[in-house]
C-alpha positions in Angstrom: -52.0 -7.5 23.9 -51.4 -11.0 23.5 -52.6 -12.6 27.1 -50.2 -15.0 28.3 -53.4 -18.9 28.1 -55.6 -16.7 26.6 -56.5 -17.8 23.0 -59.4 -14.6 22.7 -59.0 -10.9 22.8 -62.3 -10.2 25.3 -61.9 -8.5 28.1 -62.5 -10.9 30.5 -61.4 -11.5 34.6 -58.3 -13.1 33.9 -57.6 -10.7 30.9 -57.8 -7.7 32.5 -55.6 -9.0 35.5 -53.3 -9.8 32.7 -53.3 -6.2 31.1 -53.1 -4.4 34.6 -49.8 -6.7 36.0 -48.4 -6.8 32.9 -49.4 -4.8 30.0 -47.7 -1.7 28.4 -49.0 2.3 28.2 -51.1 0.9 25.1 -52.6 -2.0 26.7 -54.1 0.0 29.2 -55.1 2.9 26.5 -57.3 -0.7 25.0 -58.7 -1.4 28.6 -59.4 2.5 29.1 -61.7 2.1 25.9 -63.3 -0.9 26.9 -64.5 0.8 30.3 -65.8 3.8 28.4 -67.8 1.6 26.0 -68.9 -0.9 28.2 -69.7 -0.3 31.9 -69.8 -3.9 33.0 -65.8 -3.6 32.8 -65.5 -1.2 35.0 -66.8 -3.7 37.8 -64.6 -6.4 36.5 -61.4 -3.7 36.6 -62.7 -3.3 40.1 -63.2 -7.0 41.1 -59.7 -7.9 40.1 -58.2 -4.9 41.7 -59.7 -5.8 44.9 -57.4 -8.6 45.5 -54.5 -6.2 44.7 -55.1 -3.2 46.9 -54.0 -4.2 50.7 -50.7 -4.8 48.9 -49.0 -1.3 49.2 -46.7 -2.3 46.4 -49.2 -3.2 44.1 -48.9 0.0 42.7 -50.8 -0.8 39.1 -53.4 -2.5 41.0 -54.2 0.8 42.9 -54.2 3.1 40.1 -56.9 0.7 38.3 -59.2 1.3 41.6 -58.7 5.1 42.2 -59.4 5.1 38.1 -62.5 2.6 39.1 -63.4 4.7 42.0 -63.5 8.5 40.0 -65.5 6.8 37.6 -68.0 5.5 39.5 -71.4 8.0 40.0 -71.0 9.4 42.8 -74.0 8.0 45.5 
């Protein structure tokens, strides 16, 4: 996905906030990877949608947290 001031294709803070609010089915297939390969972008999926989630509309943002959440070992 081309990120709308983003010259880079890293996942970083402000890239995954990009894919999550605006991204398509195969954007979020891309972020999905990256969370499996690297579990550093799990937390940043999970910082970002921490903003998001006291917003009941913010229906993208709380699918990226349960996702966060089930993937997270269990304490």
């Amino acid at each position: 996905m081309q990120h709308r001031h983003l010259t880079h294709h890293r996942f970083t803070l402000a890239a995954i906030d990009d894919v999550i609010s605006r991204g398509r089915m195969e954007d979020w297939f891309e972020l999905r990877q990256a969370v499996l390969d690297d579990p550093t972008t799990l937390e940043k999926v999970a910082k970002i949608c921490a903003h998001y989630v006291s917003n009941p509309y913010a229906q993208r943002y709380h699918f990226w947290m349960n996702y966060v959440e089930a993937r997270r070992p269990a304490a």
